[in-house]
Wavefront OBJ file of the C-alpha trace (Angstrom):
o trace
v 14.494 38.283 25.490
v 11.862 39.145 23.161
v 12.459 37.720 19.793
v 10.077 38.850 16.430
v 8.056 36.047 15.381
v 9.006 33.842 12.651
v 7.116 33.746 9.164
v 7.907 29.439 9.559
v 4.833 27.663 9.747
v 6.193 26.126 12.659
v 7.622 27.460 15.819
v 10.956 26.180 16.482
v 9.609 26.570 20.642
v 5.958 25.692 19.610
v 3.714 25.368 22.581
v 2.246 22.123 21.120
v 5.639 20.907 21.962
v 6.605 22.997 24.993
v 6.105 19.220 27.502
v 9.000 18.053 25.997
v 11.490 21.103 25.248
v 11.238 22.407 28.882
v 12.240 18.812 30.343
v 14.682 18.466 27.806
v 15.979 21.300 26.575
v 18.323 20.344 23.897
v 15.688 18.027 22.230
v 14.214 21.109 20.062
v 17.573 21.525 18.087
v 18.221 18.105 17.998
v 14.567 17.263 16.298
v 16.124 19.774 13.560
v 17.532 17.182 11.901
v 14.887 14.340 11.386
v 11.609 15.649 8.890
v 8.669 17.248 10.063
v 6.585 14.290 9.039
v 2.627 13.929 8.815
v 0.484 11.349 9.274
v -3.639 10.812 8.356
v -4.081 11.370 11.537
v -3.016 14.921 11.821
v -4.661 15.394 8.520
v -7.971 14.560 9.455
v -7.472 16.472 12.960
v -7.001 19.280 10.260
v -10.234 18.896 8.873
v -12.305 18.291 11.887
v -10.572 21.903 12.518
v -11.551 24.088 10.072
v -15.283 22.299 10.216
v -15.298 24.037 13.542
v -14.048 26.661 12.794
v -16.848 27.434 9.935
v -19.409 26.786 12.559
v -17.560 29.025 15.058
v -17.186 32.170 12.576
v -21.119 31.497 11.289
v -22.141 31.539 15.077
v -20.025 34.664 16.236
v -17.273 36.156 13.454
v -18.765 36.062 10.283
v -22.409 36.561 10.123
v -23.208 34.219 6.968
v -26.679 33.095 5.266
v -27.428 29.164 5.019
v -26.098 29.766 1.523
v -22.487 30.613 1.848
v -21.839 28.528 4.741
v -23.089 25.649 3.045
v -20.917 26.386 0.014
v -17.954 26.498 2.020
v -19.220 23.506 4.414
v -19.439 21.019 0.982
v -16.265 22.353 0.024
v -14.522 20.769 3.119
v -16.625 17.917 2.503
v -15.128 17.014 -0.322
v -12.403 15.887 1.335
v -11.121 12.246 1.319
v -10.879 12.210 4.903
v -14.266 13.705 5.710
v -16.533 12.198 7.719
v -20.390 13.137 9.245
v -19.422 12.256 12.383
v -16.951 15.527 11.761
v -20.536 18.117 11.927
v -21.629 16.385 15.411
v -18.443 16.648 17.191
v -18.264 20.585 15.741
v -21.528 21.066 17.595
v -19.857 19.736 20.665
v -17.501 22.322 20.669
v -19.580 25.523 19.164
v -22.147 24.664 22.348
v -19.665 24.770 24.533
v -18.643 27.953 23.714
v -22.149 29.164 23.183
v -22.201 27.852 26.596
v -19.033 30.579 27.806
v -20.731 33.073 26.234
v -24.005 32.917 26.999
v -22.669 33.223 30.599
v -21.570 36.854 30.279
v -23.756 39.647 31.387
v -22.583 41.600 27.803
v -21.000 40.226 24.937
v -18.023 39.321 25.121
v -14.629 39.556 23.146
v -14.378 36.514 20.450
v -11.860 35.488 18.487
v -11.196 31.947 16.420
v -7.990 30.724 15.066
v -6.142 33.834 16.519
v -2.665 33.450 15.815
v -0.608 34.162 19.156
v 3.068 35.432 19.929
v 4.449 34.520 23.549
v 8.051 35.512 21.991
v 8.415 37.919 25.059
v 9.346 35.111 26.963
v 10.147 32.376 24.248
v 12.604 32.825 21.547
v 10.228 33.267 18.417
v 7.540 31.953 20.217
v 4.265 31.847 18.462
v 0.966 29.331 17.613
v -2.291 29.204 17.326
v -5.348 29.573 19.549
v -8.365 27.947 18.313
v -10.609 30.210 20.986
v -10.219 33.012 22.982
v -13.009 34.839 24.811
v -12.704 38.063 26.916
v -15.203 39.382 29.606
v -15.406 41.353 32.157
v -11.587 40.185 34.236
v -11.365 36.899 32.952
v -10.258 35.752 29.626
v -10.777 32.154 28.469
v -8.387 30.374 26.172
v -10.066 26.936 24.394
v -8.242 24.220 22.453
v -10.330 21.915 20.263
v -8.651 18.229 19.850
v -9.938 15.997 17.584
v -7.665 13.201 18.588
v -9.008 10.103 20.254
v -5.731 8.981 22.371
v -5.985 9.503 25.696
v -7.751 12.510 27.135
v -5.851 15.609 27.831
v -6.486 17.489 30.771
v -5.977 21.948 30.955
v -4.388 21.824 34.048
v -0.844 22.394 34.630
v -0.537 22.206 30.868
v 2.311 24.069 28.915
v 0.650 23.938 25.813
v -2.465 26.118 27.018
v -0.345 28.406 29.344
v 1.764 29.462 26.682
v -1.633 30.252 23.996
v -2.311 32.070 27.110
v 0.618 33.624 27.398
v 0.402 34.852 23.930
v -3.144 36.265 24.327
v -2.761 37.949 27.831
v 0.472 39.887 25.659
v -2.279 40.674 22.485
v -5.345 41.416 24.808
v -3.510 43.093 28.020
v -3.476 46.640 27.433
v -7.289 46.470 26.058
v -8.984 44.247 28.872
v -8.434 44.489 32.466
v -7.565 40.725 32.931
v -7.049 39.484 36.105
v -8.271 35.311 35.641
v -7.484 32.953 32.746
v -9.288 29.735 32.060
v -7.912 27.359 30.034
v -10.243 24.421 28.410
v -9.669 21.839 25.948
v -12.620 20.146 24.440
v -12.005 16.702 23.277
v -15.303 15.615 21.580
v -14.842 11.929 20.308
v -13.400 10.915 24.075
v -16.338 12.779 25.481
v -13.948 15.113 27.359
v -14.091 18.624 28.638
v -10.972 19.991 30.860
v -10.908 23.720 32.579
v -8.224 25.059 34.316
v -8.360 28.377 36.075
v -5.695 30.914 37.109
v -5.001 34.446 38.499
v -2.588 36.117 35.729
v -0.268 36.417 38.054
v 0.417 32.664 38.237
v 0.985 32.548 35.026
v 2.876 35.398 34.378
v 5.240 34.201 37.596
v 5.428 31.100 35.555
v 6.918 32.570 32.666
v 9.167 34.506 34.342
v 10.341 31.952 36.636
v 9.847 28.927 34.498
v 9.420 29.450 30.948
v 12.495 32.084 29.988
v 15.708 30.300 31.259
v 14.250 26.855 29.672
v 13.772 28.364 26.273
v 16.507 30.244 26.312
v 18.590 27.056 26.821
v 16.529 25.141 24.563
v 16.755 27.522 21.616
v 20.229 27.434 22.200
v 20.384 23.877 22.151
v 21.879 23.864 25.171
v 21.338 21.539 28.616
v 21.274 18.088 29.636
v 19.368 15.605 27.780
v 15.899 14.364 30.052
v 14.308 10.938 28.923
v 10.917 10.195 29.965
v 6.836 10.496 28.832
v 7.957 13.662 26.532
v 9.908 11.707 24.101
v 6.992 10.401 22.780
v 6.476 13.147 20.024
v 9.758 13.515 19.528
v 11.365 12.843 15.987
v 14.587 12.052 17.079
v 13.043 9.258 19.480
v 14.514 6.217 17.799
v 18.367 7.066 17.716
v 18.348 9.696 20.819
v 21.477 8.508 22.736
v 19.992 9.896 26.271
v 16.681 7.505 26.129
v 18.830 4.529 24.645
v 21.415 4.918 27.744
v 18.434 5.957 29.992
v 16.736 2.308 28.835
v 19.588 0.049 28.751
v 20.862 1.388 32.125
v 21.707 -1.642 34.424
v 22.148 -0.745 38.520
v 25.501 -1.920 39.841
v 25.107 -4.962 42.186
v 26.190 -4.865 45.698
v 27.259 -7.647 47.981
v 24.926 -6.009 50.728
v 22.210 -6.182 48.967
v 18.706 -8.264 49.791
v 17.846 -11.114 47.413
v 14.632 -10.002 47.008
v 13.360 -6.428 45.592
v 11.246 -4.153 47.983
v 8.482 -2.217 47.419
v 10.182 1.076 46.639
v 13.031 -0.690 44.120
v 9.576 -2.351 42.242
v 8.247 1.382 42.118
v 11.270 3.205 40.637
v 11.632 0.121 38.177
v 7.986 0.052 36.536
v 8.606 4.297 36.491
v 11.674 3.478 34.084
v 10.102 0.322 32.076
v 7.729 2.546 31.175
v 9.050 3.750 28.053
v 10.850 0.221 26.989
v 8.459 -0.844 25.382
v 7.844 2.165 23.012
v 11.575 2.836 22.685
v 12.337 -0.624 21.077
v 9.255 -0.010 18.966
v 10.766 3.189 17.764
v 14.188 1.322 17.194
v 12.241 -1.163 15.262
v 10.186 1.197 12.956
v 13.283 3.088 12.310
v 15.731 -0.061 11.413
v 13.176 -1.272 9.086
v 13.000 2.131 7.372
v 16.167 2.112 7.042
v 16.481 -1.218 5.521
v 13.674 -1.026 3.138
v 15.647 2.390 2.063
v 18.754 0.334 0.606
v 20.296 1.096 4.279
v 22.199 -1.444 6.292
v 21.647 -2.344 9.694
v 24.050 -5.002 10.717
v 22.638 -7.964 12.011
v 19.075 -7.224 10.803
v 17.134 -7.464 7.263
v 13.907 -6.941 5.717
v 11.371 -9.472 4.775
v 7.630 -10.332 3.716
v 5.487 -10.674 7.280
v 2.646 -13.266 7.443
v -0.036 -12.744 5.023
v -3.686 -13.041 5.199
v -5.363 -14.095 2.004
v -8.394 -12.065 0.787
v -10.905 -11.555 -1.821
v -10.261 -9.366 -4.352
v -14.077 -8.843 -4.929
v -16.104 -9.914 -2.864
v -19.356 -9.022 -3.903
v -18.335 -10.761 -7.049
v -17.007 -14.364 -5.359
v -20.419 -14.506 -3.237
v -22.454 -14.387 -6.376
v -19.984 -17.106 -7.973
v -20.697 -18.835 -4.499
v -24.390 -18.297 -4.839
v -24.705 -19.434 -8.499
v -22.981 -22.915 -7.468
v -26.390 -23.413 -5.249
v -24.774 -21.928 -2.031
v -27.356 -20.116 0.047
v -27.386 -16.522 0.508
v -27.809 -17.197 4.337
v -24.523 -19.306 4.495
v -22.458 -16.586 3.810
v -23.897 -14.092 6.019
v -23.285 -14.024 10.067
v -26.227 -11.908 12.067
v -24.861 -9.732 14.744
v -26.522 -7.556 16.709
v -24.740 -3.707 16.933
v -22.620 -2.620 19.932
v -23.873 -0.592 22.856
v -21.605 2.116 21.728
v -22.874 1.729 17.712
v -26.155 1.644 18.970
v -25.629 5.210 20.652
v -24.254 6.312 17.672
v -26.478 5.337 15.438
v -29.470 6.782 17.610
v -28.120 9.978 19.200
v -26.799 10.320 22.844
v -30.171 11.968 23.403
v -32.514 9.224 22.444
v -30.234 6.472 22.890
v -30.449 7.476 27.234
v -34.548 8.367 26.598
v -35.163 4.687 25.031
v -32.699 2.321 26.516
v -30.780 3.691 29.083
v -32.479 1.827 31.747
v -30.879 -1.305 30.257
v -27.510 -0.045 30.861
v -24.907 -0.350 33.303
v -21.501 0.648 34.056
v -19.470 -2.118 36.029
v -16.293 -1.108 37.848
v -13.208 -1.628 35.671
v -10.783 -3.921 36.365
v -7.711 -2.908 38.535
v -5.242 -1.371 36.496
v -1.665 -0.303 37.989
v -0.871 3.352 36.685
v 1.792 6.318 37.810
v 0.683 8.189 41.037
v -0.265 11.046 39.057
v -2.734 9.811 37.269
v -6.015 11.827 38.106
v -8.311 8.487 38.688
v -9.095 8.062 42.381
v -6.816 4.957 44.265
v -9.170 1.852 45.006
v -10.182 1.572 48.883
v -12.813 -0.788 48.428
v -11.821 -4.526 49.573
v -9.524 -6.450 47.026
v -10.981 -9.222 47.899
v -14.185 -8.208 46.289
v -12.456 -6.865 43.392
v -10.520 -10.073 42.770
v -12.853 -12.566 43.346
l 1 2 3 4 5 6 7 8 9 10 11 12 13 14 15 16 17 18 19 20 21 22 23 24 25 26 27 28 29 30 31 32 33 34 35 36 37 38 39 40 41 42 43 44 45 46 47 48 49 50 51 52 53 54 55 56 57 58 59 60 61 62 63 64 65 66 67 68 69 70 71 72 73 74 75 76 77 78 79 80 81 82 83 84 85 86 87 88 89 90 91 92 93 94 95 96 97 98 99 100 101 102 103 104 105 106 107 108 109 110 111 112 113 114 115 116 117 118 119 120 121 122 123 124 125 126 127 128 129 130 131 132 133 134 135 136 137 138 139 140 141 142 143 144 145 146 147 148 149 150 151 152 153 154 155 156 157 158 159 160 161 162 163 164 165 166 167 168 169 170 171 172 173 174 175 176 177 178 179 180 181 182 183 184 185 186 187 188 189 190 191 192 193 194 195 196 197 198 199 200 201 202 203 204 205 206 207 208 209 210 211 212 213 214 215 216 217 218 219 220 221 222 223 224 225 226 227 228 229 230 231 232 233 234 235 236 237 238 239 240 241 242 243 244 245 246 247 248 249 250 251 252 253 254 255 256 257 258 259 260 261 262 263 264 265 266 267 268 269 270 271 272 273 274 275 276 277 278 279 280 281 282 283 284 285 286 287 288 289 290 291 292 293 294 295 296 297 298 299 300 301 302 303 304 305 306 307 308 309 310 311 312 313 314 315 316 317 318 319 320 321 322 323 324 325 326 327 328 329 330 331 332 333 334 335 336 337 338 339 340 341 342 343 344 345 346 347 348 349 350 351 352 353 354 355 356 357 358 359 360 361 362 363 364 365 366 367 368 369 370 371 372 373 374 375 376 377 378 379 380 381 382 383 384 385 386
């Protein structure tokens, strides 16, 4: 099944997207037909990348004075999107890998931005792997994530098995390696999550799991699967499968209760999940359309509320001033947040100096999907409630 990798930028079967095209296997050739669009986002994830991965090639690639590195470093701060906070949440990442290797009895195997091809078991399967570290029998595979979502845990995830995949194939015959651990290092959500794994497991899943799937989805072929995956997908909005999957009504039977039990409530909050988000996606796309010179029948574009606002500022609070207004009128005191206040201190002094004054409550009870990874209240809900 082994396919030579691509010269796109872009896998077709890219492991970044590998939660959605092995539950729904057509989506990949379907997504063909909407753009590859970007967003600031993604560009300033881009950024915070190659930041790190200066520090990382400084630390153990490319042995560079404070000189070059700093001539490259200003470069990337030039940047529009750059930020300091960028440099602190680089160190965050080149410790913990520091960390890795510091733990091997000799030097290990490093490599950073190592382009991977899993194509052995994907159809021109190929990405990127920020990390990859080999000692001894194990080999560790780390994804840096900018992002500031929701926290993304290692385990069970296709994303990192497949970078693995691709760097067991590179690495194999060299290295004797018998354990992988994957780890994704999410900085700005103060998140760390390892996985481990005999190869074995996940060569089994490759084999067992992987091949048919991406041979069906390069294809194009198999049955359309709505759920969390069509998130990231491009052809979200007008996907018939998720508009039939969300507009679904049950048939009524005469034998049935009046009122709903507790599994019927269950299986409906599983498919109301994605509602919500799917008429947001219909919405986004109408309007697109209709500020594009399309029509959508029944539906039209027009101005939202607007909020009035200065045009300068500085310059109407000195007009404001000169009238006899007081400087102090115009100003509101307010003191910072606990979590400016950390950042403007350090984590480090910020825990030394204050963090006697600090407390974490318990959060309020929150209803989420069984699989979520937070531990189920057993304390007494009448404590919690009242």
């Amino acid at each position: 099944m082994s396919v030579p990798v691509s010269d796109k930028k872009h896998a077709l079967l890219s492991a970044s997207g590998a939660a959605r095209w092995l539950a729904c296997t057509p989506s990949a050739r379907l997504e063909e037909q909407f753009p590859d669009s970007t967003s600031v986002y993604a560009a300033e994830g881009s950024l915070a990348h190659d930041i790190a991965e200066l520090k990382l090639r400084k630390h153990f690639i490319e042995p560079m004075g404070p000189k070059k590195f700093n001539a490259r470093l200003n470069k990337l701060k030039k940047h529009d999107l750059y930020q300091d906070e960028m440099l602190k949440h680089a160190d965050v990442y080149l410790e913990y890998v520091q960390g890795i290797v510091h733990g091997f009895d000799a030097p290990p195997y490093i490599a950073v931005e190592k382009k991977v091809d899993y194509s052995k078991y994907v159809p021109e399967g190929f990405g990127t792997a920020d990390c990859i570290i080999i000692g001894g029998n194990t080999m560790y595979v780390i994804d840096y994530k900018y992002g500031k979502g929701v926290p993304v845990a290692a385990e069970d995830s296709p994303q990192m098995m497949l970078y693995a995949l691709g760097a067991y194939s590179a690495y194999s015959f060299l290295y004797p390696i018998e354990k992988i651990v994957m780890a994704i290092v999410q900085p700005r959500l103060d998140s760390i999550s390892a996985w481990e794994m005999p190869t074995d497991g996940l060569l089994y899943w490759a084999t067992n799991t992987v091949m048919g799937a991406a041979e069906a989805a390069f294809k194009g072929e198999g049955e359309f699967v709505s759920g969390d995956h069509c998130r990231f997908c491009r052809a979200k909005s007008l996907c018939r499968a998720r508009s039939e999957f969300n507009t679904a009504v049950e048939d009524k039977y005469p034998d049935k209760p009046p009122l709903l039990s507790n599994d019927e409530v269950g299986q409906l909050l599983l498919k109301a999940q994605d509602l919500a988000k799917w008429i947001k996606d219909l919405e986004d796309y109408a309007l697109g359309e209709c500020l594009a010179g399309n029509e959508i029948p029944g539906w039209k574009a027009v101005e939202g509320r607007s909020v009035r606002k200065f045009i300068d500022h500085d310059a109407a609070f000195k007009a404001l001033m000169d009238s006899g207004i007081e400087e102090a009128m115009l100003y509101e005191r307010k003191p910072l947040t606990l979590a400016a206040t950390e950042k403007l201190v350090g984590k480090k002094k910020f825990v030394e100096l204050v963090g006697s004054y600090v407390e974490k409550p318990p959060g309020k009870p929150t209803l989420v999907v069984e699989s979520d990874k937070r531990e189920p209240i057993k304390q007494n809900l009448d404590k919690v409630f009242n």
